[in-house]
C-alpha positions in Angstrom: -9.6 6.9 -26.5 -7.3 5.0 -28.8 -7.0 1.5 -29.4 -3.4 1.6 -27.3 -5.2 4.2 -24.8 -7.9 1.5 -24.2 -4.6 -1.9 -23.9 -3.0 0.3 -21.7 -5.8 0.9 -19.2 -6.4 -2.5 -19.0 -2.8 -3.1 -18.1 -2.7 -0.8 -15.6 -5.4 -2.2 -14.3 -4.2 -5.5 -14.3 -1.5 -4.4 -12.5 -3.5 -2.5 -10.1 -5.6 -5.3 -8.7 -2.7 -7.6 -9.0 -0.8 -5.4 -6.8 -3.9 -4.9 -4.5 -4.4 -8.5 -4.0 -0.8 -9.1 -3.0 -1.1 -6.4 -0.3 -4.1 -7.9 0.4 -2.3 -11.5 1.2 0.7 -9.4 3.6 -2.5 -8.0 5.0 -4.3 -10.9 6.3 -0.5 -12.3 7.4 0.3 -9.4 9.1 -3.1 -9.6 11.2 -3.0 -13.2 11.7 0.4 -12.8 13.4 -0.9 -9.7 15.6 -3.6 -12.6 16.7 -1.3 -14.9 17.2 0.6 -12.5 19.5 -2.7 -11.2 21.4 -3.6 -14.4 22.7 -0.8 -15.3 24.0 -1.9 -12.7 26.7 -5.4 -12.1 26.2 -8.8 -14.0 26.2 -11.4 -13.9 23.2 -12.9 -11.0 24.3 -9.4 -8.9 24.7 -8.3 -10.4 21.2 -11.5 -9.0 19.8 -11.3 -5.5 21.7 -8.0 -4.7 20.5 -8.3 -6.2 17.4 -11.4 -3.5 17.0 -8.9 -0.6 18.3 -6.1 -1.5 16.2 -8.2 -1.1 13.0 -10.1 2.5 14.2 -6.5 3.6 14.8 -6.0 3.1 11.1 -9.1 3.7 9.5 -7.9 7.3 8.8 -4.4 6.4 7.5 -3.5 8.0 4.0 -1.4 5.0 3.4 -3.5 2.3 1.2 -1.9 -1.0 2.9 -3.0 0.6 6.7 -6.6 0.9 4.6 -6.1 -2.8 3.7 -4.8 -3.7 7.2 -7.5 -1.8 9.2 -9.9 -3.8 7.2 -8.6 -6.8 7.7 -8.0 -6.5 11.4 -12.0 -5.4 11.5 -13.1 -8.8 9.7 -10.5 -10.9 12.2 -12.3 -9.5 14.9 -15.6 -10.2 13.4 -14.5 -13.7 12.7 -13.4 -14.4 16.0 -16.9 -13.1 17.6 -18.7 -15.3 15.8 -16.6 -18.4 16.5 -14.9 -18.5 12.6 -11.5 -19.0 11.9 -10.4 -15.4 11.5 -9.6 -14.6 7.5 -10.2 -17.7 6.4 -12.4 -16.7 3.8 -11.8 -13.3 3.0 -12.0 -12.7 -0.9 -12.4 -9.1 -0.5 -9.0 -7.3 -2.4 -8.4 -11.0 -4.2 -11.4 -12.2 -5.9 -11.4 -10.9 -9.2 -15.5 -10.9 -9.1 -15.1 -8.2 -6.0 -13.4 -5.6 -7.9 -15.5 -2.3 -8.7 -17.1 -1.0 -11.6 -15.8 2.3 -13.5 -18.7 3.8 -12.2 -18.9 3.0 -8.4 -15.1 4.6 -8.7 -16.9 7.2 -10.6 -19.7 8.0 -7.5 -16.7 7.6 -4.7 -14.5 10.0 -7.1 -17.4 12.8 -7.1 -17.6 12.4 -3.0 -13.9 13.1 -2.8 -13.7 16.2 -5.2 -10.6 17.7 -6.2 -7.2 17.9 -4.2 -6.4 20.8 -1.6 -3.5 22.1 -0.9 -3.0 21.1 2.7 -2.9 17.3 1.7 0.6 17.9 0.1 3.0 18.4 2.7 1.3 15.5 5.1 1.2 13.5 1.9 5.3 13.6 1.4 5.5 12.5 5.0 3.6 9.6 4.7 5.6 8.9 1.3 8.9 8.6 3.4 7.2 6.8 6.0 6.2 3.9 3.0 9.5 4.2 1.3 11.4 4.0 4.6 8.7 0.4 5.5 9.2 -1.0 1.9 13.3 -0.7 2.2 13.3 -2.1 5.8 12.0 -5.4 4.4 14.9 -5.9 2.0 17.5 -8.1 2.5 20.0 -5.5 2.8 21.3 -2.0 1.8 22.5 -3.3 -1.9 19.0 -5.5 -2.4 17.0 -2.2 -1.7 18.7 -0.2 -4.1 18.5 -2.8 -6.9 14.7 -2.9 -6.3 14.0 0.8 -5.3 12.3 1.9 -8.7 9.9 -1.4 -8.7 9.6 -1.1 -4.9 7.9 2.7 -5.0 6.0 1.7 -8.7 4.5 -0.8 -6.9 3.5 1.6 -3.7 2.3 4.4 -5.9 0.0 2.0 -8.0 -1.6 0.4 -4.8 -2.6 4.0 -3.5 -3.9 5.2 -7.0 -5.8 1.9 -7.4 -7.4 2.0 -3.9 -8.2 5.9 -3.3 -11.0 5.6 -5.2 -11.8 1.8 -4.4 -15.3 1.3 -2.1 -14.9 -1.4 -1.0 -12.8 0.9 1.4 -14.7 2.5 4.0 -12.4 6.0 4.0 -13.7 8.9 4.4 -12.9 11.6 1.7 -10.5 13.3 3.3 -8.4 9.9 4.1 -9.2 9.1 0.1 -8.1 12.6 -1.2 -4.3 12.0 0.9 -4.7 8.6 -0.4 -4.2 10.5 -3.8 -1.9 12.7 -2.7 0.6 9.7 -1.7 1.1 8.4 -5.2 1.6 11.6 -6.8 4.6 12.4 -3.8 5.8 8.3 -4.5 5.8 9.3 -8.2 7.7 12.8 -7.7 10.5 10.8 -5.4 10.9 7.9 -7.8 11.7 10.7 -10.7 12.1 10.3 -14.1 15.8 9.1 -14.1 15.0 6.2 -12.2 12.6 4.2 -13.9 15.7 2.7 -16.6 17.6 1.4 -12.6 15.6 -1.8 -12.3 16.7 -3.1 -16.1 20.6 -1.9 -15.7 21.4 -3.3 -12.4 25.0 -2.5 -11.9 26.9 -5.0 -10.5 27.2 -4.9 -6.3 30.8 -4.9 -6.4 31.3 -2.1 -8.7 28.3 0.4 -8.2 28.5 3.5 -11.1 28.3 6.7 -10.1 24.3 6.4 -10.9 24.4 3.4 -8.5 26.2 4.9 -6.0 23.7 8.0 -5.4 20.6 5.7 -5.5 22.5 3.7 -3.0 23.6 6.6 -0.7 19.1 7.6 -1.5 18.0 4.1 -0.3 20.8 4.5 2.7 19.3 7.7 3.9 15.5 6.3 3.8 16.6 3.0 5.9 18.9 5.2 8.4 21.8 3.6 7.5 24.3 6.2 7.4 
């Protein structure tokens, strides 16, 4: 490995665990307001039960922020058993001094083995279903498109940075789709897009480039 090999692996894994912990952080709100919204009708004991449900319904996901989530929601319910605040103290994902070694990723890497060819048509579903979460959360229709490169850069490098992560409890099958995911996020964001993000057309006047990752961004959200 080069000199500029070895800078930019340590970039992208800068980025990687920076991305991690921020879906880490929308993690831990999302599951505090799922508490929030369980007691309102349900006792300790029913917090904790569904709590425990919720994260077993997603400990299969191929999607690395459901991995995130369904750990999270395991913890909160922990938490709340033994009388804690629930995520409170949770450094998994954010602490720098949790992150894994090259070669624990090494020993999970071996246990997943190489990619099949069934993953990749369930792994372009889930794709959509990301791309179609990540635009929902924009402001609007014009927002999304300005942000649509960064937006899918940043989902494909949270699933190639947690596939392999074990602090994940996934079973290989969930880690090899995991993989799958941010090769299909890579193949929709395409190499034409990338040069969007640092153009930026004007709103008002979209070009013609602007207009078709517009009309891309429209069909994800169902706005048409």
């Amino acid at each position: 490995m080069t000199e500029v090999d070895a800078e930019m692996a340590i970039h992208v894994e800068a980025l990687g665990a920076e991305v991690v912990a921020r879906a880490a952080a929308a993690a831990i709100l999302q599951v505090q307001d799922q508490i929030a919204e369980l007691s309102e009708a349900h006792g300790r004991a029913g917090v904790i039960v569904r709590l425990r449900a919720r994260s077993k319904a997603l400990a299969n996901s191929g999607i690395a922020f459901e991995q995130i989530v369904s750990l999270a929601l395991e913890r909160a319910a922990d938490d709340i058993a033994w009388g804690r605040p629930p995520l409170a103290n949770w450094p998994t994902f954010i602490d720098e001094q949790e992150r894994p070694s090259t070669a624990d990723r090494f020993v999970v890497r071996l246990d997943v083995g190489p990619p099949e060819a069934a993953d990749a048509a369930a792994a372009h579903e889930l794709s959509r279903s990301i791309i179609a979460r990540v635009l929902a959360e924009e402001a609007d229709a014009f927002s999304a498109a300005r942000r649509f490169p960064l937006l899918l850069r940043r989902e494909s490098l949270l699933q190639e940075a947690l596939w392999d992560d074990p602090r994940l409890p996934a079973t290989p099958e969930a880690r090899r789709l995991m993989r799958a995911v941010a090769a299909a996020l890579q193949e929709s964001l395409g190499p034409s897009a990338a040069p969007v993000a640092a153009r930026e057309a004007p709103p008002g006047q979209p070009s013609g480039l602007w207009r078709r990752l517009l009309g891309r961004v429209q069909a994800y959200a169902g706005l048409r």
